[in-house]
PDB file of N, H, CA, C and O in Angstrom:
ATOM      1  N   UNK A   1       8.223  -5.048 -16.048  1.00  0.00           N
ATOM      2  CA  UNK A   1       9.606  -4.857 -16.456  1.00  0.00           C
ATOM      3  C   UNK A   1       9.649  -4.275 -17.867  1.00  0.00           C
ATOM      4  O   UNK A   1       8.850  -4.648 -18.727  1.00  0.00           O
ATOM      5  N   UNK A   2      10.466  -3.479 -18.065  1.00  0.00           N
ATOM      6  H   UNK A   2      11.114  -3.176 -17.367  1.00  0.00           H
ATOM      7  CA  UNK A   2      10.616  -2.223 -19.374  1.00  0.00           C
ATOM      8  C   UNK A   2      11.501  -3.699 -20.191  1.00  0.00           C
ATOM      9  O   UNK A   2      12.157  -4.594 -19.658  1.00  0.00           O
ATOM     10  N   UNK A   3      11.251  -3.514 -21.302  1.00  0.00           N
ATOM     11  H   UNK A   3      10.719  -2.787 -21.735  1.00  0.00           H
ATOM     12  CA  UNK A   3      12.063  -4.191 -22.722  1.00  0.00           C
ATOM     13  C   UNK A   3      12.991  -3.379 -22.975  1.00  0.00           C
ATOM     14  O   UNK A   3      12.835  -2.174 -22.775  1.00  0.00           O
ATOM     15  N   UNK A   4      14.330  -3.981 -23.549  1.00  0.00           N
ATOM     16  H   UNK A   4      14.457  -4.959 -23.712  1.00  0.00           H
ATOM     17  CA  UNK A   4      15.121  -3.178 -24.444  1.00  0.00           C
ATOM     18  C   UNK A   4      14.631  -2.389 -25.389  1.00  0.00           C
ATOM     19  O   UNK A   4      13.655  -2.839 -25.989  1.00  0.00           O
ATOM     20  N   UNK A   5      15.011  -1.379 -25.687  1.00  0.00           N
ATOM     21  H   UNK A   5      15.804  -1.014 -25.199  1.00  0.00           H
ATOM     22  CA  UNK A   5      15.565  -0.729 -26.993  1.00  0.00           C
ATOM     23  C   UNK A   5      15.447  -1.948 -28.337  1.00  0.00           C
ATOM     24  O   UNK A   5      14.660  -1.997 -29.282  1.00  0.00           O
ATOM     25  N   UNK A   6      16.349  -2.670 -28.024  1.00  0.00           N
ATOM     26  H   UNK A   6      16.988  -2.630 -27.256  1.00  0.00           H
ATOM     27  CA  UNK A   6      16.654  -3.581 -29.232  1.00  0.00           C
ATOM     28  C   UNK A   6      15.598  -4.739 -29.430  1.00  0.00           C
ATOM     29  O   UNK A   6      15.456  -5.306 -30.514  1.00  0.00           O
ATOM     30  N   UNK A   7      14.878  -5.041 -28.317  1.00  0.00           N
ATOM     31  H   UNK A   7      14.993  -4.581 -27.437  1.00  0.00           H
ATOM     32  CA  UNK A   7      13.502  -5.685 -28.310  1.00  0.00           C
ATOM     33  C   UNK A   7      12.406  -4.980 -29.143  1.00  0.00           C
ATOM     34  O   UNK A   7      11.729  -5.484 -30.040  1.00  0.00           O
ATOM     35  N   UNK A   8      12.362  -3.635 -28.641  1.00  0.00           N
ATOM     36  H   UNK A   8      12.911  -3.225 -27.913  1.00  0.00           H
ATOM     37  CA  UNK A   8      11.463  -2.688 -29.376  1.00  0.00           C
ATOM     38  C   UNK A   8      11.587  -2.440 -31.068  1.00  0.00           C
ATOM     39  O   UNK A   8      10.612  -2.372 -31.816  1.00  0.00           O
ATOM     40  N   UNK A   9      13.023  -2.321 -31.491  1.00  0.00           N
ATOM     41  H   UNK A   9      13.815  -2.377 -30.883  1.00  0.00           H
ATOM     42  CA  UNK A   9      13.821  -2.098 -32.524  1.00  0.00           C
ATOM     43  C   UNK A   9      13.448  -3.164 -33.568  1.00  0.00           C
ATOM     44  O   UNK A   9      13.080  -2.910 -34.715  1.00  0.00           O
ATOM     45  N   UNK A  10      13.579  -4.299 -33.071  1.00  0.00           N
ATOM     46  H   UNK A  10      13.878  -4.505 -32.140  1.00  0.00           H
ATOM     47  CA  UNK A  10      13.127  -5.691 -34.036  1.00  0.00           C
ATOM     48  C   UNK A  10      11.748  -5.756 -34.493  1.00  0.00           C
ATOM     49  O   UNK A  10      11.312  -6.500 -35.372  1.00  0.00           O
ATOM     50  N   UNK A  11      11.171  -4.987 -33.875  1.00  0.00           N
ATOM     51  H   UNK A  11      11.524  -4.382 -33.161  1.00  0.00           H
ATOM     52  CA  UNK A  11       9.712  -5.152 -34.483  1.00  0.00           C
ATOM     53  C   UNK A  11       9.675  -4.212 -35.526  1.00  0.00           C
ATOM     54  O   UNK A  11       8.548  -4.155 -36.017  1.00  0.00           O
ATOM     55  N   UNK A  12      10.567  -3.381 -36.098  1.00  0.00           N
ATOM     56  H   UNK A  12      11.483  -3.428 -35.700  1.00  0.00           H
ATOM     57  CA  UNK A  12      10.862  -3.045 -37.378  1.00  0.00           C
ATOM     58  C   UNK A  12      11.621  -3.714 -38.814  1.00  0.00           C
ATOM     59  O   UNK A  12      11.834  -3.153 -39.889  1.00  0.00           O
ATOM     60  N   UNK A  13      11.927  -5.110 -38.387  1.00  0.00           N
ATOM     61  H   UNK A  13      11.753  -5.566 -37.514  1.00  0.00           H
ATOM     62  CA  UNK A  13      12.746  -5.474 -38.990  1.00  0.00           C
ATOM     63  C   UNK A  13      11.785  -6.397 -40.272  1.00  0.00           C
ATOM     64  O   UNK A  13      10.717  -6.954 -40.016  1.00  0.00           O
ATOM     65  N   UNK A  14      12.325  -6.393 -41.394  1.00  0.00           N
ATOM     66  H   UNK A  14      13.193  -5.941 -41.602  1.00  0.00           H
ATOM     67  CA  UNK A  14      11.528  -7.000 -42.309  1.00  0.00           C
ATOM     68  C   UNK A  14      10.620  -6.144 -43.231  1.00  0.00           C
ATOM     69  O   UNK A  14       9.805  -6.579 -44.044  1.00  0.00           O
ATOM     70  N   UNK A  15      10.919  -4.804 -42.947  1.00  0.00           N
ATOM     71  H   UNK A  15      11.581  -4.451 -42.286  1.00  0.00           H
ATOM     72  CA  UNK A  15       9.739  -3.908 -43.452  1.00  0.00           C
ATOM     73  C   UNK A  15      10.378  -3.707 -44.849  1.00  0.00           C
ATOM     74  O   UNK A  15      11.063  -4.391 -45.609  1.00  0.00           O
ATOM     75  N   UNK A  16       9.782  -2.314 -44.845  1.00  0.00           N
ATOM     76  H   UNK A  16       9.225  -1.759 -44.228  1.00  0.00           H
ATOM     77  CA  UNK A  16      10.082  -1.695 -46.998  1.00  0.00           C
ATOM     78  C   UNK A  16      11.363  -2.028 -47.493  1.00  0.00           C
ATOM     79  O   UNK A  16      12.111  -2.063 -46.515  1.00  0.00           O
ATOM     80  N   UNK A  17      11.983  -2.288 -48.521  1.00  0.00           N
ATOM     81  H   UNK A  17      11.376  -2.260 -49.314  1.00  0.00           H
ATOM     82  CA  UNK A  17      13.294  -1.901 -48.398  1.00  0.00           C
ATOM     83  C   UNK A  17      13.300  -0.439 -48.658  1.00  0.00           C
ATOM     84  O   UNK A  17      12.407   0.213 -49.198  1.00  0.00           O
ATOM     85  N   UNK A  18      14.507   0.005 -48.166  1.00  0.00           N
ATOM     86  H   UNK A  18      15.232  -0.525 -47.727  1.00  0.00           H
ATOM     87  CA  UNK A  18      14.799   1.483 -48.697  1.00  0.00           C
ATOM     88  C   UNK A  18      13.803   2.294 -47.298  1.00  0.00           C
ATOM     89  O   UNK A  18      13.502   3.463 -47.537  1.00  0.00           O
ATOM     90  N   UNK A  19      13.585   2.037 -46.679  1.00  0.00           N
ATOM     91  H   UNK A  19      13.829   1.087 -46.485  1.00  0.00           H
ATOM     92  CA  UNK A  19      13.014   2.606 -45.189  1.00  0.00           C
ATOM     93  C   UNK A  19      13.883   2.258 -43.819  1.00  0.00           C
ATOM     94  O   UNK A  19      13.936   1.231 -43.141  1.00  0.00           O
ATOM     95  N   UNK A  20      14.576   3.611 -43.690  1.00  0.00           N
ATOM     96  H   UNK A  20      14.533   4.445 -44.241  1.00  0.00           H
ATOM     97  CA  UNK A  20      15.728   3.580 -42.712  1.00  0.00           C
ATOM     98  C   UNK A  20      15.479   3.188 -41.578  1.00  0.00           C
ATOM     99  O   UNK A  20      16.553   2.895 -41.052  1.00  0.00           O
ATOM    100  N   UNK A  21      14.293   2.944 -40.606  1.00  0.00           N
ATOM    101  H   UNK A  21      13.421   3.181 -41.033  1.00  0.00           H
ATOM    102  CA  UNK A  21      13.874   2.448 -39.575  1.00  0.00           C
ATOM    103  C   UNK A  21      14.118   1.058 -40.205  1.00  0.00           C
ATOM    104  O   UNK A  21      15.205   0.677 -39.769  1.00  0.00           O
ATOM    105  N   UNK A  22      13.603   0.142 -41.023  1.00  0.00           N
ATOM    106  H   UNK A  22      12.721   0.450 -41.377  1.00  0.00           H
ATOM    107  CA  UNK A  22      13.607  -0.977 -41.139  1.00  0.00           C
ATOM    108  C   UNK A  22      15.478  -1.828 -41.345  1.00  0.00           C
ATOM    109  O   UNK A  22      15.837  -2.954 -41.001  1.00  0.00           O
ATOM    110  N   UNK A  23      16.313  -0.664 -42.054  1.00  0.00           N
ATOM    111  H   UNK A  23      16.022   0.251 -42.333  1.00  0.00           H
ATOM    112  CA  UNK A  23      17.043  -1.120 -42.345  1.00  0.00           C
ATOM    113  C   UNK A  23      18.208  -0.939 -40.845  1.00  0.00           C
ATOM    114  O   UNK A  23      19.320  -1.465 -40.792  1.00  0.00           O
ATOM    115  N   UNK A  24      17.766  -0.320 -40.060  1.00  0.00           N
ATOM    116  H   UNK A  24      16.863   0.108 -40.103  1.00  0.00           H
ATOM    117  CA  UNK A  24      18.209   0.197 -38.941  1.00  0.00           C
ATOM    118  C   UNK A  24      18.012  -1.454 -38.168  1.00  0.00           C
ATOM    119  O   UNK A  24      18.850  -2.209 -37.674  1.00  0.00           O
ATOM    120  N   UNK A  25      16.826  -1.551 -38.300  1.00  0.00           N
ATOM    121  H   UNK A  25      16.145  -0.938 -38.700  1.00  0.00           H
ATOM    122  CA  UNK A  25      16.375  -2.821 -37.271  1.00  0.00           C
ATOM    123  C   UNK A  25      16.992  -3.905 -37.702  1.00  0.00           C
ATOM    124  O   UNK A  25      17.523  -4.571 -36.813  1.00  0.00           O
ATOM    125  N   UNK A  26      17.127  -4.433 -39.165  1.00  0.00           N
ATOM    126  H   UNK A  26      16.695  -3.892 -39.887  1.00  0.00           H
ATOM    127  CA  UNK A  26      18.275  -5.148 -39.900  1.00  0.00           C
ATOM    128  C   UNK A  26      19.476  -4.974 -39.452  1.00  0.00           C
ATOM    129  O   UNK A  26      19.941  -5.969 -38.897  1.00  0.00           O
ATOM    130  N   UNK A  27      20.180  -4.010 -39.500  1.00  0.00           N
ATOM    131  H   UNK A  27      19.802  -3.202 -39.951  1.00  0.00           H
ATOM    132  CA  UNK A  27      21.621  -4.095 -39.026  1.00  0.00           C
ATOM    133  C   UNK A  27      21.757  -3.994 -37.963  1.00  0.00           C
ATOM    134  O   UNK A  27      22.906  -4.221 -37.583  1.00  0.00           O
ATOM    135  N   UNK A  28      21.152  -3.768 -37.328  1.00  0.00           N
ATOM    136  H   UNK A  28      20.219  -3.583 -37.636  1.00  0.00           H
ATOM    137  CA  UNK A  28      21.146  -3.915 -35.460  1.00  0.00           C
ATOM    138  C   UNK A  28      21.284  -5.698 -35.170  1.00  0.00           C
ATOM    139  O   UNK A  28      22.109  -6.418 -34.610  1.00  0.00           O
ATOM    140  N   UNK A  29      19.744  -5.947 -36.025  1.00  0.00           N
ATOM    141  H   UNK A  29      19.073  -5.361 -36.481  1.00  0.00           H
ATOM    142  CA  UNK A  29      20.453  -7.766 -35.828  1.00  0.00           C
ATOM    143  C   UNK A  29      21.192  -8.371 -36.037  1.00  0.00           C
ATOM    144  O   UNK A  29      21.475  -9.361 -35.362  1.00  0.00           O
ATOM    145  N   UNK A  30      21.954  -7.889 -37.354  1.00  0.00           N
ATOM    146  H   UNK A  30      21.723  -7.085 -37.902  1.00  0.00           H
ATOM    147  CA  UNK A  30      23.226  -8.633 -37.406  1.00  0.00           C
ATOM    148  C   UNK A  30      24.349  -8.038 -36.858  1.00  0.00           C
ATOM    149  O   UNK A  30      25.397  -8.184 -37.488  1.00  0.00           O
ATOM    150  N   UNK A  31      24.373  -7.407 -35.841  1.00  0.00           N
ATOM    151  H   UNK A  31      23.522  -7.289 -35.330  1.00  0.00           H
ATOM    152  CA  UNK A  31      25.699  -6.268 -34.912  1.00  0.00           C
ATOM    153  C   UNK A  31      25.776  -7.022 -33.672  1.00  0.00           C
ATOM    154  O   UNK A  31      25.036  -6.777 -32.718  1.00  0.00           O
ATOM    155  N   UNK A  32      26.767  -8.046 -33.670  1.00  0.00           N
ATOM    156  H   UNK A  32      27.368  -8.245 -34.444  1.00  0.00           H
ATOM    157  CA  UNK A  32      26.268  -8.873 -32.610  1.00  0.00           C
ATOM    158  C   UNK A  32      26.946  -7.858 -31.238  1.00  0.00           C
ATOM    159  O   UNK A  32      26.815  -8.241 -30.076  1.00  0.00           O
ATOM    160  N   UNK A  33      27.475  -6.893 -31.496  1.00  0.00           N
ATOM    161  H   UNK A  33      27.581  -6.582 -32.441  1.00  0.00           H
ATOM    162  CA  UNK A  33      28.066  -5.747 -30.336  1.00  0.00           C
ATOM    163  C   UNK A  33      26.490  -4.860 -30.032  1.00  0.00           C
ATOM    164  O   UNK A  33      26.276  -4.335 -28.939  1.00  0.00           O
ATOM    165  N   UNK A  34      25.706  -4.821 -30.926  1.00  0.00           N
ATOM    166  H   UNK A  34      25.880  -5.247 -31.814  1.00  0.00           H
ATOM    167  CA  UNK A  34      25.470  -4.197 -30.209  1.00  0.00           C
ATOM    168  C   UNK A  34      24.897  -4.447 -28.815  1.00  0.00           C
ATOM    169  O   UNK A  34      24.984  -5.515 -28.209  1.00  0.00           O
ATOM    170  N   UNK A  35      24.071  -2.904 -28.212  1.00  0.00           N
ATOM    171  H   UNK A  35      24.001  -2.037 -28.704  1.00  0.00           H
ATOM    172  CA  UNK A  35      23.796  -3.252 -26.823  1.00  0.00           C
ATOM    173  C   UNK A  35      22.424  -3.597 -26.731  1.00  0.00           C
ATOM    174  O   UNK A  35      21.545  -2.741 -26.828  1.00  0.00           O
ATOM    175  N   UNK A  36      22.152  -4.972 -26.524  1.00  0.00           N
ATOM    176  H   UNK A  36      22.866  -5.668 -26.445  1.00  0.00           H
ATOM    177  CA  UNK A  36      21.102  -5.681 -26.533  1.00  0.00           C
ATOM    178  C   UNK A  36      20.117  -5.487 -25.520  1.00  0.00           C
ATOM    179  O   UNK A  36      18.894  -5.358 -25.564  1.00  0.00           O
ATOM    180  N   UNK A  37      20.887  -5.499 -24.671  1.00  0.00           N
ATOM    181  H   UNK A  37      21.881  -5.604 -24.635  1.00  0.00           H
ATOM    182  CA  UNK A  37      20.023  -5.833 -22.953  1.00  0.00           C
ATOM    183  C   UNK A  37      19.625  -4.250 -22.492  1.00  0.00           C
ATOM    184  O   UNK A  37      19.001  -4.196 -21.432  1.00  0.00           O
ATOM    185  N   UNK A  38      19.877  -3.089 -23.086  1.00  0.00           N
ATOM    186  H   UNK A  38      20.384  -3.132 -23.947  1.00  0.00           H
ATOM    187  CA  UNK A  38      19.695  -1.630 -21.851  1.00  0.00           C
ATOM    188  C   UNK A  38      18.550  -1.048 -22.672  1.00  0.00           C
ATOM    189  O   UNK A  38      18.041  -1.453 -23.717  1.00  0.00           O
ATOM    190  N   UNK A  39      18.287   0.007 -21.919  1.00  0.00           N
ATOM    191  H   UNK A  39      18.701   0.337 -21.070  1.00  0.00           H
ATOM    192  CA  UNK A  39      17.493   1.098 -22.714  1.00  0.00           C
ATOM    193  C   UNK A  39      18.189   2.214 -22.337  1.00  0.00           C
ATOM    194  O   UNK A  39      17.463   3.105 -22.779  1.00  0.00           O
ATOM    195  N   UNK A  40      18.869   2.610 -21.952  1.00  0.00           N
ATOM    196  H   UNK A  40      19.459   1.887 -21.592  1.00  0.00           H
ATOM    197  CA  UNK A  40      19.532   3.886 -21.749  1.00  0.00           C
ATOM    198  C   UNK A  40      20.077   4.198 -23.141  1.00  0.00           C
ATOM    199  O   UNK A  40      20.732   3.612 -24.003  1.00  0.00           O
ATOM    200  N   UNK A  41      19.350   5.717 -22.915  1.00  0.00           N
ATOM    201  H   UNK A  41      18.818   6.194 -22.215  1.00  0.00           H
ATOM    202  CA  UNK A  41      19.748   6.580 -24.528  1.00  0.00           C
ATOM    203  C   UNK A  41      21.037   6.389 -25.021  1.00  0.00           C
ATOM    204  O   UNK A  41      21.423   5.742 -25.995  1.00  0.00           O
ATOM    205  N   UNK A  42      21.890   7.322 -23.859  1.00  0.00           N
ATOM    206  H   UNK A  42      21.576   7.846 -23.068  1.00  0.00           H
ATOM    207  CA  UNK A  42      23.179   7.460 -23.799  1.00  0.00           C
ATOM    208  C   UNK A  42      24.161   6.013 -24.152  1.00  0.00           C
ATOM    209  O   UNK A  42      25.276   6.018 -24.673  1.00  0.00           O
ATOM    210  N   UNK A  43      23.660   5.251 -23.861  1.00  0.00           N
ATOM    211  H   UNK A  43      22.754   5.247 -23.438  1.00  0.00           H
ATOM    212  CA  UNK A  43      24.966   3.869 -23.804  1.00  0.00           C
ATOM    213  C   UNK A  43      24.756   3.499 -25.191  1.00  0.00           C
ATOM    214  O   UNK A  43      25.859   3.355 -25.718  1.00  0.00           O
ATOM    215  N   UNK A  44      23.935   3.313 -25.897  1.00  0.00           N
ATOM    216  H   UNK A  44      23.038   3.430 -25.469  1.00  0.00           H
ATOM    217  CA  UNK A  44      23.127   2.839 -27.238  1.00  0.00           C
ATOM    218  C   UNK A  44      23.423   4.210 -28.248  1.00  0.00           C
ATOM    219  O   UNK A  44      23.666   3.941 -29.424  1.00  0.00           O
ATOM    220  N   UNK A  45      23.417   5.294 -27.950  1.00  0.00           N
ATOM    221  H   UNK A  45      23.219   5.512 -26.995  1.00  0.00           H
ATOM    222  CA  UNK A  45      23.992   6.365 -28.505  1.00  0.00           C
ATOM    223  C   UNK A  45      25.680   6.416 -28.719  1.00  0.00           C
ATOM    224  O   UNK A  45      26.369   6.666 -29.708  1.00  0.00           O
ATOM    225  N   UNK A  46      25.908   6.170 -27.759  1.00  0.00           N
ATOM    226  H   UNK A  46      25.349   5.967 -26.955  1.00  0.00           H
ATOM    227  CA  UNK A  46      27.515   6.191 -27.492  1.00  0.00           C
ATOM    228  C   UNK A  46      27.800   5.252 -28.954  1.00  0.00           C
ATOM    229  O   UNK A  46      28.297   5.533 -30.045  1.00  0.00           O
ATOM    230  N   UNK A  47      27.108   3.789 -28.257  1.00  0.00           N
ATOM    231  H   UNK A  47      26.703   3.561 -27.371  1.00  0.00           H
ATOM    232  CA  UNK A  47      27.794   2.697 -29.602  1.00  0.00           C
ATOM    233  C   UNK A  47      27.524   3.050 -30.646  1.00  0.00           C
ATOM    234  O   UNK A  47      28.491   2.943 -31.400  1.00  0.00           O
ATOM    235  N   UNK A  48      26.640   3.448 -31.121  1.00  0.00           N
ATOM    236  H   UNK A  48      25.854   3.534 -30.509  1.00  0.00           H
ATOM    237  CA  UNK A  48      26.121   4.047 -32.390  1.00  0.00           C
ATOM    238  C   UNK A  48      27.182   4.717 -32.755  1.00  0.00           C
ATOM    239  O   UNK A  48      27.980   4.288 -33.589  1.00  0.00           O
ATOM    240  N   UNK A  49      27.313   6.096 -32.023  1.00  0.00           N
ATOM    241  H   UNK A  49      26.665   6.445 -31.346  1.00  0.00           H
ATOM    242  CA  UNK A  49      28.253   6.885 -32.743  1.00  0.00           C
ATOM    243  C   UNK A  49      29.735   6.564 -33.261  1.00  0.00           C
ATOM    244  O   UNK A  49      30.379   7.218 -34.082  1.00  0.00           O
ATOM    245  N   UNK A  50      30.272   4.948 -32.320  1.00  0.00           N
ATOM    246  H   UNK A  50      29.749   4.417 -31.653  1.00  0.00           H
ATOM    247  CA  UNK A  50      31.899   4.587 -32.545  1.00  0.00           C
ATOM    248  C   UNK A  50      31.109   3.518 -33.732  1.00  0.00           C
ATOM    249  O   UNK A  50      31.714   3.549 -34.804  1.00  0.00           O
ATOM    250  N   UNK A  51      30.231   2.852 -33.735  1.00  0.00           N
ATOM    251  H   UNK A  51      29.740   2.827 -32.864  1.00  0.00           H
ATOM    252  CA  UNK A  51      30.291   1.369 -34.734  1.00  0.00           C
ATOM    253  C   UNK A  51      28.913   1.342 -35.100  1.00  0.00           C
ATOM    254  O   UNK A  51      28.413   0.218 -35.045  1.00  0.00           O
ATOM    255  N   UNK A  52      28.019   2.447 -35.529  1.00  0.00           N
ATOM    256  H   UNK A  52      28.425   3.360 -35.575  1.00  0.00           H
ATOM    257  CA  UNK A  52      27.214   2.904 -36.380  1.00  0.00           C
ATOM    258  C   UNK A  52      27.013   2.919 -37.588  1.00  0.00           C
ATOM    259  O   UNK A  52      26.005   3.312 -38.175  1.00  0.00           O
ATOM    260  N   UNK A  53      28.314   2.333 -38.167  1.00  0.00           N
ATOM    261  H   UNK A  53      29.132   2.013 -37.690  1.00  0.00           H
ATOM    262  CA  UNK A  53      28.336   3.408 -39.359  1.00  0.00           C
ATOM    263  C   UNK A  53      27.819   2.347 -40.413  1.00  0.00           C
ATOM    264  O   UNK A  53      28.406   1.977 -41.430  1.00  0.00           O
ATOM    265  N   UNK A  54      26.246   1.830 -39.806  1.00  0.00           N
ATOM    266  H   UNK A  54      25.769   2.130 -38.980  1.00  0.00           H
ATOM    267  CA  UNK A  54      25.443   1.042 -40.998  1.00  0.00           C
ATOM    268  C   UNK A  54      24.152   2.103 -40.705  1.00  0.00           C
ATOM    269  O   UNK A  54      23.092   1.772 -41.237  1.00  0.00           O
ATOM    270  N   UNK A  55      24.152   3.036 -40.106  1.00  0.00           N
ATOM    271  H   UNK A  55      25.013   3.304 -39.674  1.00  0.00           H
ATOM    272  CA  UNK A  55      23.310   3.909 -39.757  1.00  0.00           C
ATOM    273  C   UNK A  55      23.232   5.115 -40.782  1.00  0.00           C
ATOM    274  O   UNK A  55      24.085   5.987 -40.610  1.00  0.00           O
ATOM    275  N   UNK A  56      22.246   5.312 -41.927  1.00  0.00           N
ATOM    276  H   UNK A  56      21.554   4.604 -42.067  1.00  0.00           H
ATOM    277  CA  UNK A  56      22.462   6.374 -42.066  1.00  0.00           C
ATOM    278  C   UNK A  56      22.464   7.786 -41.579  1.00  0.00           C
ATOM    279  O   UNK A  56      22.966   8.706 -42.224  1.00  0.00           O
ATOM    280  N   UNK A  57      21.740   7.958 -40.124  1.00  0.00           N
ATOM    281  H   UNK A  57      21.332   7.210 -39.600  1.00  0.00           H
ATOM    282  CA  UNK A  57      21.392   8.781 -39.542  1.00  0.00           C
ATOM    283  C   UNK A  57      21.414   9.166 -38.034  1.00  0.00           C
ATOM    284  O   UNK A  57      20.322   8.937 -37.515  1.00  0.00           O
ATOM    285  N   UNK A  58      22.151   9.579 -37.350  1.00  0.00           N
ATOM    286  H   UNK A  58      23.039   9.765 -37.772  1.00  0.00           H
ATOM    287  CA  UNK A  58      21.585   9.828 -35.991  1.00  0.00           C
ATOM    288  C   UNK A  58      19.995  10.021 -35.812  1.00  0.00           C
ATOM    289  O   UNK A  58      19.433   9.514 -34.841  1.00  0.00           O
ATOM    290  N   UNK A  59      19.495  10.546 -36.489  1.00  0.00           N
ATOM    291  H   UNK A  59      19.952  10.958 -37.278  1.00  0.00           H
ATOM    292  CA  UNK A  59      18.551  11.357 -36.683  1.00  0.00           C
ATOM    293  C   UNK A  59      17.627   9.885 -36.688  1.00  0.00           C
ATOM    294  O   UNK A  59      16.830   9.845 -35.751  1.00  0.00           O
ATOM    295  N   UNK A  60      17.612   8.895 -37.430  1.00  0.00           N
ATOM    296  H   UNK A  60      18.259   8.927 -38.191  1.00  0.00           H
ATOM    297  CA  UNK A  60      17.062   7.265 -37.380  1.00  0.00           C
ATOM    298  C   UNK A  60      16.819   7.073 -36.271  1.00  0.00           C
ATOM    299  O   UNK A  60      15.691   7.221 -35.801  1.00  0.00           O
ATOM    300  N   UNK A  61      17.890   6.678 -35.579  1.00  0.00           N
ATOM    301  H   UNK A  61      18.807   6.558 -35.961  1.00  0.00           H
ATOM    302  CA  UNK A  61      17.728   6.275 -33.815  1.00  0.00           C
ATOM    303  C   UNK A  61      16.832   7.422 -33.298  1.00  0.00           C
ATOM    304  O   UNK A  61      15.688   7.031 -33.067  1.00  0.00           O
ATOM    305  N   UNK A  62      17.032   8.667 -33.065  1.00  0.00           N
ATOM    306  H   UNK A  62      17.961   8.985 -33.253  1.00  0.00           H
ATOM    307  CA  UNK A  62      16.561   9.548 -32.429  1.00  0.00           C
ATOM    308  C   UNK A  62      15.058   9.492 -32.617  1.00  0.00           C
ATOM    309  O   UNK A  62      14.301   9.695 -31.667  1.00  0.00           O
ATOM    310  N   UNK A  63      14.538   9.165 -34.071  1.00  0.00           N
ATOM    311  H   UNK A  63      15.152   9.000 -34.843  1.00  0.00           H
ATOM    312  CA  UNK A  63      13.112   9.303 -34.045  1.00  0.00           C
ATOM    313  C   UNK A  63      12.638   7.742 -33.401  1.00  0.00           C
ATOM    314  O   UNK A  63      11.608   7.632 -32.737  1.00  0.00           O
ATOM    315  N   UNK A  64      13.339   6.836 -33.633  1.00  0.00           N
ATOM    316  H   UNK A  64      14.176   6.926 -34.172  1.00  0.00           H
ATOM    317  CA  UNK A  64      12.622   5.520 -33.234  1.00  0.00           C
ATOM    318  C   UNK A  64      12.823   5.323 -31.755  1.00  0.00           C
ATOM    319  O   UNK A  64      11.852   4.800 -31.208  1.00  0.00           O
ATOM    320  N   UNK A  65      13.854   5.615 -30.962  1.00  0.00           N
ATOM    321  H   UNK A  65      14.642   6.040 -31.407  1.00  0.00           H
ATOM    322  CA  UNK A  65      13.952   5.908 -29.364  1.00  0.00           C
ATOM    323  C   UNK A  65      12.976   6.863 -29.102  1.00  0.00           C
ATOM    324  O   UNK A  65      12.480   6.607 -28.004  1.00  0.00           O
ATOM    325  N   UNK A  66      12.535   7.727 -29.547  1.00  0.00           N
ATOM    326  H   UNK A  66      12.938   7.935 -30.438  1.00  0.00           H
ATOM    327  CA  UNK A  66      11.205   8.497 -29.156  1.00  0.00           C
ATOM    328  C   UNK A  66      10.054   7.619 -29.054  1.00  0.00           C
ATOM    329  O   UNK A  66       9.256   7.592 -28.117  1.00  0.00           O
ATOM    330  N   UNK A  67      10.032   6.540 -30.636  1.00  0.00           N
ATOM    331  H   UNK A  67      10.680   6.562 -31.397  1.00  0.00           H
ATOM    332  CA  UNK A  67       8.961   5.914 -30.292  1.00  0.00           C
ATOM    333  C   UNK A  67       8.894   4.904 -28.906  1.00  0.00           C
ATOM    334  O   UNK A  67       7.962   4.599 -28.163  1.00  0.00           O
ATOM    335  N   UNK A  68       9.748   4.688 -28.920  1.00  0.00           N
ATOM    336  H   UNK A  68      10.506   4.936 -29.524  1.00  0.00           H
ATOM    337  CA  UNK A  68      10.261   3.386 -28.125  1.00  0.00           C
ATOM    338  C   UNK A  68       9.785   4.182 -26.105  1.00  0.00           C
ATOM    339  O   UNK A  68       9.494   3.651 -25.034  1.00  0.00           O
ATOM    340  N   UNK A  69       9.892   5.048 -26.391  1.00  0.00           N
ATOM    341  H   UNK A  69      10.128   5.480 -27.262  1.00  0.00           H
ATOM    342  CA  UNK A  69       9.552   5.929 -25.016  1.00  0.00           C
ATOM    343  C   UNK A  69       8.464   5.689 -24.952  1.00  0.00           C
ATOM    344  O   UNK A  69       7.987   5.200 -23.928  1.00  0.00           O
ATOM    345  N   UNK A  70       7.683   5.981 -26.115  1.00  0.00           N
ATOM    346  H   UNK A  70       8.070   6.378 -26.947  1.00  0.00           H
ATOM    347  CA  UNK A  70       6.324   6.458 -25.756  1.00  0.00           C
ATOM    348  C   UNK A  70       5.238   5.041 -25.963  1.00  0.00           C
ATOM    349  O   UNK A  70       4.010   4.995 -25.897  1.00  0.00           O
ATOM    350  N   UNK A  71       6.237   3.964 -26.233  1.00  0.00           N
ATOM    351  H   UNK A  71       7.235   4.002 -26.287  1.00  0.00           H
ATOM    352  CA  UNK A  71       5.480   2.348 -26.195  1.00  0.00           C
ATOM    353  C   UNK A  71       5.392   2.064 -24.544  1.00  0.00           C
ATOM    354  O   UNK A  71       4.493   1.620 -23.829  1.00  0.00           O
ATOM    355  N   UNK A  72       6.755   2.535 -24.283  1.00  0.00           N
ATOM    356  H   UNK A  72       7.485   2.896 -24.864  1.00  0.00           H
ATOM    357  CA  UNK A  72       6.814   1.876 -22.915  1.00  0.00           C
ATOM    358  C   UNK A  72       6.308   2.290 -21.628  1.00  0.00           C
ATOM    359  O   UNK A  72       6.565   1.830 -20.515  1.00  0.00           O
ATOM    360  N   UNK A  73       5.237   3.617 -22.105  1.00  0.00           N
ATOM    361  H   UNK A  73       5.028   3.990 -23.009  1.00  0.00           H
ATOM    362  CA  UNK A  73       4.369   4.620 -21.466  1.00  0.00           C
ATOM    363  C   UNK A  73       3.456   3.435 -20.974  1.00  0.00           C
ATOM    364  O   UNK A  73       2.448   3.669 -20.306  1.00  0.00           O
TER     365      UNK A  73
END
């Protein structure tokens, strides 16, 4: 069985400060909206883009959902 996104995501959490993957994985934990349970790009993209805005980057998600693909290889 494939893990979330947000399963994958937490194992960034706690890192540098000032390193947008880490701070990404931080505010994801405390977003109690967000979408916990999927891996679909699109649904996790969607929320991002309406209640994101602790994100500095699309571009954040986009590189760490790449990684997150290529874990679950």
């Amino acid at each position: 069985m494939r893990k979330s996104f947000y399963h994958f995501l937490m194992r960034y959490r706690g890192g540098r400060p000032g390193d947008d993957i880490s701070e990404f994985a931080e505010a994801a934990f405390l977003d109690h909206g967000f979408p916990k349970a999927t891996e679909d790009y699109h649904e996790i993209c969607h929320y991002l883009e309406l209640n994101g805005d602790y994100l500095s980057s699309m571009t954040t998600f986009d590189k760490v959902y790449e990684e997150y693909l290529i874990w679950e290889k």
